[in-house]
N, C-alpha and C positions, 0 to 999 in steps of 0.2 A: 431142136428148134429152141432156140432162148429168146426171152423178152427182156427188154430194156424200159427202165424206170424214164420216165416225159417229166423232167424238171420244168414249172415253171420258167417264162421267161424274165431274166434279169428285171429288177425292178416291179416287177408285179406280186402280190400279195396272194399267199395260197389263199386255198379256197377254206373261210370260217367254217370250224365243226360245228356241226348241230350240237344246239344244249343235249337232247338228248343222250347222244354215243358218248359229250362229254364229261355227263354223271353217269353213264354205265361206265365209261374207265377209268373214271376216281372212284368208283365203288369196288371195279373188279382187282385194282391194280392196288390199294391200301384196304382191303375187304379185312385183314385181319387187324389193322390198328380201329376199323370200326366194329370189328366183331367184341373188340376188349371195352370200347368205351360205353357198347351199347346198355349196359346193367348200368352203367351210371347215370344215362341219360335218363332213362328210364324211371330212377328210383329219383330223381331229379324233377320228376313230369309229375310226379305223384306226389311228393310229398311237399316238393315247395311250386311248382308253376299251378297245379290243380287247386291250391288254398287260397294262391294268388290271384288265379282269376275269379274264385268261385268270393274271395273276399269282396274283390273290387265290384261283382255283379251285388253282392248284397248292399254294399256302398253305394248304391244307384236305386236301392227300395225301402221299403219302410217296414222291415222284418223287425219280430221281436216275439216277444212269448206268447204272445196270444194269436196273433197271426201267421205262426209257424207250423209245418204238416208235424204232426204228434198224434201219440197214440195212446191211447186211455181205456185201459183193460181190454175189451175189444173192438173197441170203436177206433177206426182211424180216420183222425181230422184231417182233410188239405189241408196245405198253404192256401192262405187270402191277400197277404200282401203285393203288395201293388210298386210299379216303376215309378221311381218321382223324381227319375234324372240328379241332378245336382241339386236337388234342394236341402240334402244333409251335410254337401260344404256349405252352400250359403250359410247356411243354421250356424254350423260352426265355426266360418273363419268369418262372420260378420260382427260374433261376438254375443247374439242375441240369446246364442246356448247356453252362455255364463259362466263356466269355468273353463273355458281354451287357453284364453289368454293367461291367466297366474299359474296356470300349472305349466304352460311354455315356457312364462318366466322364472320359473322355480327350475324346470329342467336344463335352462340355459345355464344357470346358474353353480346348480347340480354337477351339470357333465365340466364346464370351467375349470371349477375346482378341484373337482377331484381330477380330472386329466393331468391341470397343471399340479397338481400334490404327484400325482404317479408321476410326472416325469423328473421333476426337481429332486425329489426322494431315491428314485431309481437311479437316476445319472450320480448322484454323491454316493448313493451306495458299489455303483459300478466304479467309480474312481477310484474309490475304499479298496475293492475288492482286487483291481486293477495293477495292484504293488502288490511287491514281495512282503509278506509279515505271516507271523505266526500264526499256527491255527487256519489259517485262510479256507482252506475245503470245511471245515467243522464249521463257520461262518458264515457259508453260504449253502448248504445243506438246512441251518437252522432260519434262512433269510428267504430260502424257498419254500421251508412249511407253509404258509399261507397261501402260495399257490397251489399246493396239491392238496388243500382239503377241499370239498368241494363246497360249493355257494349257500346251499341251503343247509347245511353240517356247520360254515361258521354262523350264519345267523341262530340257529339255536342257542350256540355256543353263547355268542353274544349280548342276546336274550337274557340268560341265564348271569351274562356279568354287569347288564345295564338296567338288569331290573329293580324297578322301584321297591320293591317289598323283598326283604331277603338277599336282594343283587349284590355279587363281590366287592364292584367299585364302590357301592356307598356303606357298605360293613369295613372297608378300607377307610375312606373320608371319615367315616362315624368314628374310629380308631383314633386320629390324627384331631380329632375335636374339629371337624369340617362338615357343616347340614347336608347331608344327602340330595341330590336333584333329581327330581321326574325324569330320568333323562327319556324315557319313549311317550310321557304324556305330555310335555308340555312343548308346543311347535319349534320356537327355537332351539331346544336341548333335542329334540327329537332330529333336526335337521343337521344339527352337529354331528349326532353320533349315528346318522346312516352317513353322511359322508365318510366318520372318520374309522366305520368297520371298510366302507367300497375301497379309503386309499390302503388298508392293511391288506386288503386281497388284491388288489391292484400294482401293488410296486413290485411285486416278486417279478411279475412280466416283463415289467420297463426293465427291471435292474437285468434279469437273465442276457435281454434282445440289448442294451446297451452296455453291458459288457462285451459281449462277442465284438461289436460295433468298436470298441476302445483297444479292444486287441487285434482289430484290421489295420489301424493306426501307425504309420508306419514309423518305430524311434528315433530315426535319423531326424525327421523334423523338427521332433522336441531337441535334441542336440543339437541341429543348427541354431533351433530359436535360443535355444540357452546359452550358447555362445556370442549369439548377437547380442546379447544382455538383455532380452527379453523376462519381465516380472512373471511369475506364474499365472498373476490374471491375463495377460496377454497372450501366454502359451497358452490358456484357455479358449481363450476367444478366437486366438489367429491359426490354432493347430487345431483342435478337440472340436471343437463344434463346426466345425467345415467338415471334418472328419468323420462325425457322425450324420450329418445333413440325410443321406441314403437312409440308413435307418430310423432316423428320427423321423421324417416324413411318413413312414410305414408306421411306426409304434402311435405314433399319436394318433396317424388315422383308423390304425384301428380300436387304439383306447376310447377312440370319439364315439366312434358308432358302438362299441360295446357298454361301455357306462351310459350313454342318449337312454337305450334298450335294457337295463341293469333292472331285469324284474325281479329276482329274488332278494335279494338286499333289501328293498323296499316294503316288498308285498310280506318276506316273513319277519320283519324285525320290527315293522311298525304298522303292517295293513295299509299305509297309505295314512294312516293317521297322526297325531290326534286330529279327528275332522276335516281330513283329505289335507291339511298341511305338506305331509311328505311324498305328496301324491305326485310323481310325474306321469307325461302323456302314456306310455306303455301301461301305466299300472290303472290309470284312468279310463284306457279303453277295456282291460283285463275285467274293471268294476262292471261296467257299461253293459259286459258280454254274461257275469257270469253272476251279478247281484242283483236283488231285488228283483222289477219283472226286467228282464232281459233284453237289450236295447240291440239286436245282433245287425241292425243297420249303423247303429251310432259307433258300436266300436270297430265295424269293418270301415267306417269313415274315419274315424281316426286313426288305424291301422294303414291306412291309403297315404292319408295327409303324411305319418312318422315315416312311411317308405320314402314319399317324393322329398322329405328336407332333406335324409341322409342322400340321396342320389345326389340334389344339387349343392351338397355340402360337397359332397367326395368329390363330383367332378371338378368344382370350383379351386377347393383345395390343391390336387392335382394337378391344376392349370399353374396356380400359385407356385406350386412347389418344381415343377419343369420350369419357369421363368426363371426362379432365384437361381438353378444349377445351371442353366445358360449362362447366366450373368456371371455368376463364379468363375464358370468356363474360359470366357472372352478373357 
């Protein structure tokens, strides 16, 4: 006896799978591309969604060191604080907290510069690198030191050349009959040379990701452009940087949100100081959580607020950056 399959009639629409059997046969049917991803997820829940929500709940009360569960030889104190909703953004982004605003503007300022120093430095050094010349591997081996030492290894380092008592640079200057400068005690000198360690550690990245980027490039167009008697600023402009567009979009946004976030640079070269001067919003909430009595609703509020600009930075940017390569496009 054989059975025969009842096709639907033309024009008719089979009959919708339950949700159910259709996540038992995306489970059972890629069961081992979830079986690999599952440790990631995992170590994913735990170490950043876990800190994430459990920030954003402290960002909703009025925790801090006196009203935190602690434990004091053998006595274990509750938690006493309490939910206060939104009242640590008001606090904060109405201004009445008192240092939001300069330390945003400082950090505006902060990530700008040093962004636009990484890319401008890293793209001439990529063009450098980009031609045939001598030495070229010994030149870039000695142009990526700064990226493989790590962050808190050069600020000692740096420390150790920009300090006021003793420091390399001003035993140099004192040489050359030039007065030595505070350079980590006095706010301007101090805001100079955390910028100007962040672009020394900073351009090895732009320069590596914008080389590759120079040599995706394809030489016919500089040869065409060269024949059409195009100046080299022009083959610049009309070749190179259309050419980089894809990685450039990438490298800056993520130099944006890495330097925004640049704690070590800041917190071991200067503290944040002289007098919270050098202070941006990461290292201001880092104060908040972990100085004096301990404010652990304030800097899980600020930690909130630094999350949401970078989100609607990225997205925005993003949006920006698919529009210009439409346009290109057309």
């Amino acid at each position: 006896m054989t059975s025969t399959a009842v096709r639907p009639p033309s024009g008719v629409a089979p009959e919708p799978v339950p949700p159910r059997r259709r996540v038992r046969t995306l489970l059972t049917r890629h069961w081992y591309a979830w079986a690999m991803a599952a440790p990631v997820v995992v170590v994913l829940a735990v170490l950043v969604l876990y800190p994430l929500a459990q920030g954003l709940w402290l960002s909703l009360t009025n925790a801090n060191e006196m009203n935190s569960a602690r434990t004091i030889g053998a006595n274990e104190i509750p938690a006493t604080y309490e939910f206060v909703g939104l009242a640590n953004y008001l606090d904060i982004l109405s201004g009445s907290e008192g240092v939001f605003y300069p330390r945003l503007l400082w950090t505006l300022v902060w990530t700008v510069t040093c962004v636009t120093l990484h890319y401008s430095i890293g793209l001439g050094l990529a063009m450098l690198l980009n031609r045939a010349m001598r030495g070229r591997s010994l030149y870039r081996m000695l142009l990526i030191l700064p990226w493989a030492v790590p962050p808190f290894v050069a600020a000692f380092g740096w420390r150790l050349i920009l300090n006021d008592s003793g420091g390399v640079l001003n035993a140099v200057l004192d040489a050359v009959g030039i007065a030595g400068v505070d350079w980590l005690g006095q706010p301007l000198a101090a805001k100079f040379s955390v910028i100007m360690v962040n672009v020394w550690l900073g351009v090895p990245f732009m320069m590596v990701a914008l080389l590759g980027g120079l040599q995706t490039v394809p030489k016919d167009l500089y040869e065409a452009a060269e024949v059409d008697g195009a100046t080299p600023w022009q083959r610049f402009r009309a070749v190179t940087l259309p050419g980089l567009r894809p990685v450039s979009g990438t490298v800056i946004l993520l130099g944006t949100i890495w330097t925004f976030n640049q704690f070590p640079v800041i917190a071991l070269l200067t503290g944040g100081g002289p007098g919270g001067a050098t202070n941006i919003l990461v290292t201001e909430a880092y104060d908040r959580a972990f100085q004096g009595i301990r404010d652990y609703a304030g800097a899980a509020t600020y930690g909130a607020i630094i999350a949401s600009m970078l989100v609607v930075f990225a997205f925005l940017y993003r949006r920006w950056l698919d529009r210009q390569t439409r346009e290109v496009a057309l």
